[in-house]
C-alpha positions as CSV (number, residue, x, y, z in Angstrom):
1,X,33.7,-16.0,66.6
2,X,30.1,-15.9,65.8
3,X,29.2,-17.1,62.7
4,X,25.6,-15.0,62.3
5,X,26.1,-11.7,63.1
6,X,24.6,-9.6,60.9
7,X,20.8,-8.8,59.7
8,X,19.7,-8.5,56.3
9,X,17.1,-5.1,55.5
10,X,15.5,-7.3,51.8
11,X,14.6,-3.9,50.5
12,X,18.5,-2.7,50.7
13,X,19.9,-5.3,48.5
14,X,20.1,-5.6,45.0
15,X,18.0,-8.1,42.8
16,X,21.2,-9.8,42.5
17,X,22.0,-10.1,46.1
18,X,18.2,-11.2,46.6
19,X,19.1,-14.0,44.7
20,X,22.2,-14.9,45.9
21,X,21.1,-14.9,49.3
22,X,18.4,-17.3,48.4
23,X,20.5,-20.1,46.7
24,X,21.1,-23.1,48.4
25,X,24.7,-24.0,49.9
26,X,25.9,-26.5,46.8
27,X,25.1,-29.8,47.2
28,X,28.5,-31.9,46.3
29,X,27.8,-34.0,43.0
30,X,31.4,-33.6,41.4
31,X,32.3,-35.3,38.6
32,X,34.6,-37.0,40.9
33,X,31.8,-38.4,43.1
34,X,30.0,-39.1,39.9
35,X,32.7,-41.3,38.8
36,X,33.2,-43.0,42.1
37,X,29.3,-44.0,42.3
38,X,29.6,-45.2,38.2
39,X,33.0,-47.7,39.5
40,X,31.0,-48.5,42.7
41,X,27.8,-49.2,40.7
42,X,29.6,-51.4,38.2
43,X,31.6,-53.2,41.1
44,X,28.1,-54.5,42.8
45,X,26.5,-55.3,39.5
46,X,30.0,-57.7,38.1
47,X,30.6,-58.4,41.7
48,X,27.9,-58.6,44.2
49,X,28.3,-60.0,47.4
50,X,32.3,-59.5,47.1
51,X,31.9,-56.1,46.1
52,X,30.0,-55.0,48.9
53,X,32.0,-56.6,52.0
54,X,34.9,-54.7,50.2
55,X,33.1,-51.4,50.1
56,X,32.0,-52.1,54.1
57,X,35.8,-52.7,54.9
58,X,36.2,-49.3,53.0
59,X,34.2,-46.7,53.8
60,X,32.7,-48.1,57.0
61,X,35.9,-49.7,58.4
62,X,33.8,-53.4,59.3
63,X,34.3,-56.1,58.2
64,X,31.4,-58.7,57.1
65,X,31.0,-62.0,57.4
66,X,27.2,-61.9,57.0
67,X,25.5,-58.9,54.9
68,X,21.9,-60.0,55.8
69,X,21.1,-59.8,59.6
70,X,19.9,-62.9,60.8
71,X,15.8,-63.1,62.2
72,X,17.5,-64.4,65.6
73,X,19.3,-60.9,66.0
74,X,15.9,-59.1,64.9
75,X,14.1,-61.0,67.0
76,X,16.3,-60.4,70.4
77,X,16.8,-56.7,69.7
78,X,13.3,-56.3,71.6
79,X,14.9,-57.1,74.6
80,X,17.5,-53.9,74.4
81,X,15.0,-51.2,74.0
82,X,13.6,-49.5,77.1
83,X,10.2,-49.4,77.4
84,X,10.0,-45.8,77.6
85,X,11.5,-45.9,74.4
86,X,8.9,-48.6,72.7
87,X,5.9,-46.4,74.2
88,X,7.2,-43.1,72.2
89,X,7.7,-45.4,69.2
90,X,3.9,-47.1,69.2
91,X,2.8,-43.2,70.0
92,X,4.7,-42.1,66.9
93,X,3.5,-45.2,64.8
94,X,-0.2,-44.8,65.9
95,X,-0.2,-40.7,65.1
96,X,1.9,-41.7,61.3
97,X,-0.5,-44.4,60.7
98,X,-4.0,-42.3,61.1
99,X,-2.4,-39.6,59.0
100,X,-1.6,-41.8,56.2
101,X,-4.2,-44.6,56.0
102,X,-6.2,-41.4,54.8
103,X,-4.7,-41.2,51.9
104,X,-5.3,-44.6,50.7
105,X,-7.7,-44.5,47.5
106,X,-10.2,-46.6,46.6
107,X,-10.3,-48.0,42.6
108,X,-12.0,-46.0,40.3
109,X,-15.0,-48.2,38.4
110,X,-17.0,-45.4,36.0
111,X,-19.3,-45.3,33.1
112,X,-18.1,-42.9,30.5
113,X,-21.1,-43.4,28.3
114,X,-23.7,-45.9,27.8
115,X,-21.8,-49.1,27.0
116,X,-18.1,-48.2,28.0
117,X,-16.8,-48.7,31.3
118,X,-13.4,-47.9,32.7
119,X,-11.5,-48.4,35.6
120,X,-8.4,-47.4,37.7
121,X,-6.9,-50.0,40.1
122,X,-4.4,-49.4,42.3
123,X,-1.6,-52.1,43.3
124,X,1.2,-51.7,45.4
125,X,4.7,-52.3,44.2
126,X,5.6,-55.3,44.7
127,X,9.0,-55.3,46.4
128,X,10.8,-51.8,47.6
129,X,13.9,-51.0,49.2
130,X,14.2,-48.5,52.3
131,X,17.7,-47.2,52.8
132,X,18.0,-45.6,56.3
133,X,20.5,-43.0,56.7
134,X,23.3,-43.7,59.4
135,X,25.8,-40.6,59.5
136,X,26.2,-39.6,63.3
137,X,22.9,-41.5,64.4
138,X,21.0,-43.7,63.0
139,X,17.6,-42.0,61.6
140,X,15.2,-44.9,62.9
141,X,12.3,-42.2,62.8
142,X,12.8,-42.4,58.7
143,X,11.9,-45.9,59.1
144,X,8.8,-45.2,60.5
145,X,8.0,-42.7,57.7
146,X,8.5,-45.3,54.8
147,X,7.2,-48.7,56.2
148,X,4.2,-47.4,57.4
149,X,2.8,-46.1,54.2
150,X,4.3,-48.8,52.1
151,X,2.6,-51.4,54.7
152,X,-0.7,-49.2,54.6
153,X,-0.3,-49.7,50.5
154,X,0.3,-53.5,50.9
155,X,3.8,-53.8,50.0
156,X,4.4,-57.3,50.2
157,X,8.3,-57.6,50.1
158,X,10.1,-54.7,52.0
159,X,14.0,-55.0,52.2
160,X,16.1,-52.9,54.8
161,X,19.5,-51.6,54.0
162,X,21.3,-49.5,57.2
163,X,25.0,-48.7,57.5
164,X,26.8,-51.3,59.4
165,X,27.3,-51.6,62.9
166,X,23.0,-51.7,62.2
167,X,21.5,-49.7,64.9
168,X,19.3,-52.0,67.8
169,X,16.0,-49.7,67.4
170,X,16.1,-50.7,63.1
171,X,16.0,-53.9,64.3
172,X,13.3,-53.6,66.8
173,X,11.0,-51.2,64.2
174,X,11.5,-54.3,61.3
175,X,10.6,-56.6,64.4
176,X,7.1,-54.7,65.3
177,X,6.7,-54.9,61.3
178,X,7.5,-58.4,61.3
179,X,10.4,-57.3,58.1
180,X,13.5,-59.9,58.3
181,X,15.0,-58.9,54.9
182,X,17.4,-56.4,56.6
183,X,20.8,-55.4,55.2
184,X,24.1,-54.0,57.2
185,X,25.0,-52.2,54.5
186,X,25.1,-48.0,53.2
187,X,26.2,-45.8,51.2
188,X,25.8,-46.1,46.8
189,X,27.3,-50.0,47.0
190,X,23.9,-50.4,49.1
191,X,21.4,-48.7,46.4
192,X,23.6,-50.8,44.3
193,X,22.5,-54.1,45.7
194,X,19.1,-52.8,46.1
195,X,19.4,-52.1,42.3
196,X,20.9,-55.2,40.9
197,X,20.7,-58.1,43.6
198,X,23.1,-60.0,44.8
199,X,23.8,-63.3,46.3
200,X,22.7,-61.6,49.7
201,X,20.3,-58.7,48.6
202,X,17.7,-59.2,46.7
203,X,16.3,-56.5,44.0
204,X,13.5,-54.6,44.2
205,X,11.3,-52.5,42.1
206,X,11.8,-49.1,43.7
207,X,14.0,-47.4,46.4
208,X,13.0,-45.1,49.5
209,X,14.6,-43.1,51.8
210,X,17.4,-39.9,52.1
211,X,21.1,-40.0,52.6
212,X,24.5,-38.5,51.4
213,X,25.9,-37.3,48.3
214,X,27.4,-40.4,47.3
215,X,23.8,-42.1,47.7
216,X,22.1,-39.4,46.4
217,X,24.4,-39.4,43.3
218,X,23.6,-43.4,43.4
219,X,19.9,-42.6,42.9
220,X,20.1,-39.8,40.1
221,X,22.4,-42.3,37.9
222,X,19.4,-45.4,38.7
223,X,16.9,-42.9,38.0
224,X,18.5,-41.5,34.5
225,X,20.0,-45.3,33.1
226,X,17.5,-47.6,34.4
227,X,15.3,-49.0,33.0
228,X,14.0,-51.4,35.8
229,X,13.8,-49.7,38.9
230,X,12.2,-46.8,40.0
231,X,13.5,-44.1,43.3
232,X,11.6,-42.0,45.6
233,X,13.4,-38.7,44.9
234,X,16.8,-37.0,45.1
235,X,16.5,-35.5,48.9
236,X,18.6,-32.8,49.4
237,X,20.2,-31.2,52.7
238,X,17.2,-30.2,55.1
239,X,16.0,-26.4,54.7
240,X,13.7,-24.6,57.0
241,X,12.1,-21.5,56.7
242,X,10.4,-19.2,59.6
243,X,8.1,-16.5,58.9
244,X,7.8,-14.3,61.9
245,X,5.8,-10.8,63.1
246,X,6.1,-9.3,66.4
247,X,3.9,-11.7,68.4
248,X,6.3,-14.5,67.9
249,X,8.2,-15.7,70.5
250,X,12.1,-15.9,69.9
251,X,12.8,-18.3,72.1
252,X,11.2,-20.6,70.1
253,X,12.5,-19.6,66.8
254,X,16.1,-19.8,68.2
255,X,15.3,-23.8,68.8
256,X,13.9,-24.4,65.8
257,X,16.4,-22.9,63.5
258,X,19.2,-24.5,65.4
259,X,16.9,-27.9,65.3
260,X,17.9,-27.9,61.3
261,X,21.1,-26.7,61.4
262,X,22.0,-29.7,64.0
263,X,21.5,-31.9,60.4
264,X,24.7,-30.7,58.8
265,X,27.2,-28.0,57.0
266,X,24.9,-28.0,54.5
267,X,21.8,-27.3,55.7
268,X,20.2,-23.7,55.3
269,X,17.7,-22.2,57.7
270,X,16.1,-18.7,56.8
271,X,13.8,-16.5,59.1
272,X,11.9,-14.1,57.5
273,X,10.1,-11.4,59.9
274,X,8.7,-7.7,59.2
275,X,10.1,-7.4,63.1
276,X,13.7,-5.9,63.5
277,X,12.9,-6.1,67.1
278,X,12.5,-9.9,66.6
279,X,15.3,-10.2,64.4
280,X,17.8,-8.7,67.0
281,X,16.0,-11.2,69.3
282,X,16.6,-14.5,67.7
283,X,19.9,-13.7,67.2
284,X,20.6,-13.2,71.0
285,X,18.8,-16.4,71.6
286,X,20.4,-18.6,68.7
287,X,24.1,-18.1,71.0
288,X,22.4,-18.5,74.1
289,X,20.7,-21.7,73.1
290,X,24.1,-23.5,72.1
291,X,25.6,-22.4,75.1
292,X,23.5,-26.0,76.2
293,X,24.9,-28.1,73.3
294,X,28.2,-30.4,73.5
295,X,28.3,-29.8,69.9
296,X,28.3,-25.9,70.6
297,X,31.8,-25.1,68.4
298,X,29.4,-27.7,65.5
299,X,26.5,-26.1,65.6
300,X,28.1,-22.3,65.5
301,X,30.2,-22.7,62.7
302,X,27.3,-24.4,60.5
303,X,25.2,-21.1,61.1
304,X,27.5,-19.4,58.1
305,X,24.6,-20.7,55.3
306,X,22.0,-19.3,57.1
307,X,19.7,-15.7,57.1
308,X,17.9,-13.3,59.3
309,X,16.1,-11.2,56.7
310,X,14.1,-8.0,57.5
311,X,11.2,-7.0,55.1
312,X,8.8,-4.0,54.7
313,X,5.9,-6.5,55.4
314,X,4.5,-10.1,56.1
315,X,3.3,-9.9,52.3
316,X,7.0,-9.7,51.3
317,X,7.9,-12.8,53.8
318,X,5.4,-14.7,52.0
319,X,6.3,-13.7,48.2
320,X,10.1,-14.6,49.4
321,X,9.2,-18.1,51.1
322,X,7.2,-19.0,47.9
323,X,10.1,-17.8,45.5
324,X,12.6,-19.8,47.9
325,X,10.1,-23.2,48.4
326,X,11.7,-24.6,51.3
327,X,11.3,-28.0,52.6
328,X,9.9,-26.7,56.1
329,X,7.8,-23.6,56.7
330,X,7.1,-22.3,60.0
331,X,4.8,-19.7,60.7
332,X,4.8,-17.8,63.7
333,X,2.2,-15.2,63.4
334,X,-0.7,-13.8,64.9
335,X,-3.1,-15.2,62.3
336,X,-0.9,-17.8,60.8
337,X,-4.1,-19.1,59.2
338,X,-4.5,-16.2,57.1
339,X,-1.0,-16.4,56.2
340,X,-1.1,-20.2,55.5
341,X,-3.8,-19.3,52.3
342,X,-1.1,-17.7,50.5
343,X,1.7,-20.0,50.6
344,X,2.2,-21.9,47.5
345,X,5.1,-23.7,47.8
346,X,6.4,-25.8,50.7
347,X,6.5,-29.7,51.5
348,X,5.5,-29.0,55.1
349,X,4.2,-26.4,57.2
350,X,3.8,-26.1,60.7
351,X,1.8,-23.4,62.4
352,X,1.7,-21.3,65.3
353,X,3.7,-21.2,68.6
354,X,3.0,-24.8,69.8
355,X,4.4,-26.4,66.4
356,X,8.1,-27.2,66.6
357,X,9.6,-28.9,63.2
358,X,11.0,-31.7,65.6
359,X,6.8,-32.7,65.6
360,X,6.8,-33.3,61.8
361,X,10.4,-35.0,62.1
362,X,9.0,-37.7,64.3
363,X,5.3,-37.8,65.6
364,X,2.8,-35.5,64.4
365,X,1.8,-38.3,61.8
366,X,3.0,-36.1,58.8
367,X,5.7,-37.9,56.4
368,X,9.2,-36.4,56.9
369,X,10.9,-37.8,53.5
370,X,10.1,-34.6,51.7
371,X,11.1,-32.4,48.5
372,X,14.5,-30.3,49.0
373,X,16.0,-27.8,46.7
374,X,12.8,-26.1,45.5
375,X,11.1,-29.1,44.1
376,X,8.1,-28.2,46.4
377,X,7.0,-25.7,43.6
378,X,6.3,-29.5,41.8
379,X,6.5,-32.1,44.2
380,X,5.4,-33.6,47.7
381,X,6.4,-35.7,50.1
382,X,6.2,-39.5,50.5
383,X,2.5,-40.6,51.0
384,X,1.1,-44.2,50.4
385,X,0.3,-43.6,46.5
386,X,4.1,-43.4,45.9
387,X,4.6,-47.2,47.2
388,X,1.5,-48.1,44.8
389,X,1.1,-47.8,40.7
390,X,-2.2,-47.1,39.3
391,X,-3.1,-49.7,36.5
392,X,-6.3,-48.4,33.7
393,X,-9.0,-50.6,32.1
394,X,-11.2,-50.4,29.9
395,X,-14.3,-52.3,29.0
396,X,-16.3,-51.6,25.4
397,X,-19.8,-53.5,24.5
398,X,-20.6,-54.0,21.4
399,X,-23.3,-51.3,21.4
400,X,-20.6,-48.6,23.1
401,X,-17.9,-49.9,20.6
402,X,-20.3,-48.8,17.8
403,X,-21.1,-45.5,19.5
404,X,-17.6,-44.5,19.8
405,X,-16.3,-46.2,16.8
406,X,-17.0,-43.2,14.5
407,X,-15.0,-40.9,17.0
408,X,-12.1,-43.4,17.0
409,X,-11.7,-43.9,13.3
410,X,-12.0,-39.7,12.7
411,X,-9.4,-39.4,15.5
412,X,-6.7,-42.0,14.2
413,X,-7.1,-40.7,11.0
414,X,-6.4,-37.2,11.7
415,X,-3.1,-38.1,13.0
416,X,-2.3,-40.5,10.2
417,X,-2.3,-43.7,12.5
418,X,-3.7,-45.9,9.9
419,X,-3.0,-49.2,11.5
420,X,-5.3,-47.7,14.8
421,X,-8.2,-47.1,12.5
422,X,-8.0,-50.3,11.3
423,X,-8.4,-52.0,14.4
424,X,-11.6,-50.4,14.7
425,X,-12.7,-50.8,11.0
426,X,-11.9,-54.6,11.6
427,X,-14.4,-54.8,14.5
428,X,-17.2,-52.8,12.2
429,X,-16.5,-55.3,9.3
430,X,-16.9,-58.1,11.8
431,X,-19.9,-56.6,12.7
432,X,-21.7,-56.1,9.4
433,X,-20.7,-59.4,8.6
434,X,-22.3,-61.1,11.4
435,X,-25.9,-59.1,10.5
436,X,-25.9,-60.1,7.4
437,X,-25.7,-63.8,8.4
């Protein structure tokens, strides 16, 4: 049975149905996954190394006698990648790398006023962890996306943690990055170890990268009790939005909303079109398309979360995409440019015919570790100042220190900080003082 049958007219429904059609299938954080990831969070902290062969034997069914792969392995796995393979990789690392080493910033050294000077530096974080999702194939592309701006930023210590059996093309991407801290271990025991260290894994300052709800749910409790490390952000399922008029093509459409539904039940993909004619079109093509899948019977059933929505015009397709904020926006429009200057919110956009999501996903150069879940309306995705921290200074002469002191001491007194103002009335006493010698 066909799972999407049926197009929604937007100007039909009622403004409760608008917004139930726009919510997001639930991502699972029950209070029993909560509880689990608390006991499996504890375990690795009281029992480190033990903890975490146990959890392997668990959840992944292997058992370790080594967590931490050994530089031989890393260094051999070159030899089991084809070199068709190694080309599309260096392609995809030369295309990320030009993107990102743009946004690298320089310090900030300014005058503010005649005798005061301050200055921003930036400094990378010391040591991160990338966690690299494993699930039905191991997302090696997601590698690419963290180490390249953390490397850019000048991470010095980058640690690597992959479900075990760890795929050969991990290994070959921390090879070409010349990374031997690498981990066979997933799932919360491995943001765990990231976390806390163990005899194996060492800690880090901050943690990178996407995967289920159980490390998802291992990242929101770091995040809200931690006082020492730092994550990325909570990563959602993937969403992706297509706004469409009648000079789209369907075919295309078709692929690209099955291309996010092929990441899981609960991912949502919506197309928005003022076309009925290319509504009615997508559809056929959506059930010819999977015809070509072996996952076919997959792939149909996960269409249930997802819309074809009709509106009155492209204006409304653009006020509903901002409202929803997906992750990925396509446009597919005659003058998507025009379009583009009145979208808001989205973490990435791709335009026109020739721009298939899969680009962004691997090789465009864009970063594909990106807001889900409407955070778009706030947030971005990973860039190079998220693997750096941005430290202030500030220098005062003597002659800017006495300019500004009158400001200070007004300032600190007006909000009753009376040991602040005597800092500064110190400094004048000092001062008088020293003329009068």
């Amino acid at each position: 049975m066909n799972e999407l049958q049926n197009i929604i007219f937007w100007n039909n429904l009622s403004k409760q149905k608008k917004k139930e059609i726009l919510n997001r299938p639930i991502y699972t954080q029950t209070k029993k996954i909560q509880e689990n990831v608390s006991d499996i969070m504890q375990n690795v902290l009281l029992k480190k190394d033990h903890a975490l062969k146990k959890y392997s034997l668990l959840f992944d069914h292997i058992q370790l006698n080594n967590i931490k792969i050994s530089a031989d392995k890393i260094n051999k796995s070159n030899r089991k990648i084809d070199i068709e393979l190694k080309k599309c990789i260096n392609r995809a690392i030369k295309n990320i790398y030009s993107f990102h080493i743009q946004q690298k910033i320089d310090n900030l050294n300014i005058q503010t006023m005649p005798g005061i000077r301050c200055e921003q530096l930036i400094r990378p974080i010391n040591s991160i962890g990338l966690y690299i999702p494993g699930g039905l194939s191991p997302l090696f592309s997601t590698f690419l996306m963290l180490v390249i701006p953390a490397k850019i930023a000048g991470c010095k210590k980058i640690s690597i943690c992959s479900p075990a059996p760890i795929s050969e093309k991990i290994l070959y991407i921390a090879k070409l990055f010349n990374i031997y801290d690498v981990y066979q271990i997933g799932g919360a025991h491995a943001i765990s170890a990231l976390a806390f260290g163990t005899e194996s894994v060492s800690k880090v300052d901050k943690i990178f990268g996407p995967g289920n709800e159980y490390v998802t749910e291992a990242k929101r409790q770091l995040s809200l009790f931690s006082q020492t490390i730092s994550i990325d952000m909570l990563a959602g399922p993937s969403e992706l939005v297509v706004i469409a008029d009648s000079y789209a093509n369907s075919d295309f459409i078709a692929s690209d909303l099955l291309s996010q539904i092929e990441h899981g039940n609960k991912s949502q993909v919506i197309l928005l079109t003022n076309s009925e004619k290319i509504a009615k079109s997508v559809i056929k093509k959506i059930y010819i398309q999977i015809r070509n899948f072996k996952n076919s019977i997959l792939i149909n059933k996960l269409l249930k979360n997802n819309h074809i929505i009709v509106t009155k015009n492209l204006a409304e397709c653009i006020k509903i995409s901002n409202q929803y904020a997906p992750e990925h926006l396509i446009i597919q429009t005659k003058n998507p440019r025009e379009i583009l200057k009145k979208i808001t919110n989205a973490s990435s956009i791709f335009l026109g015919l020739w721009s298939p999501e899969s680009a962004g996903d691997y090789a465009s150069g864009t970063n594909h570790v990106l807001p889900t879940y409407g955070l778009s309306k706030s947030c971005s995705g990973i860039s190079v100042s998220d693997f750096s921290k941005k430290i202030s200074v500030q220098e005062l002469t003597e002659d800017g220190f006495l300019k500004l002191a009158p400001v200070l001491q007004k300032l600190s007194l007006e909000e009753n900080m009376l040991a602040h103002k005597n800092a500064v009335d110190i400094r004048l006493s000092f001062l008088r003082n020293k003329k009068n010698d």
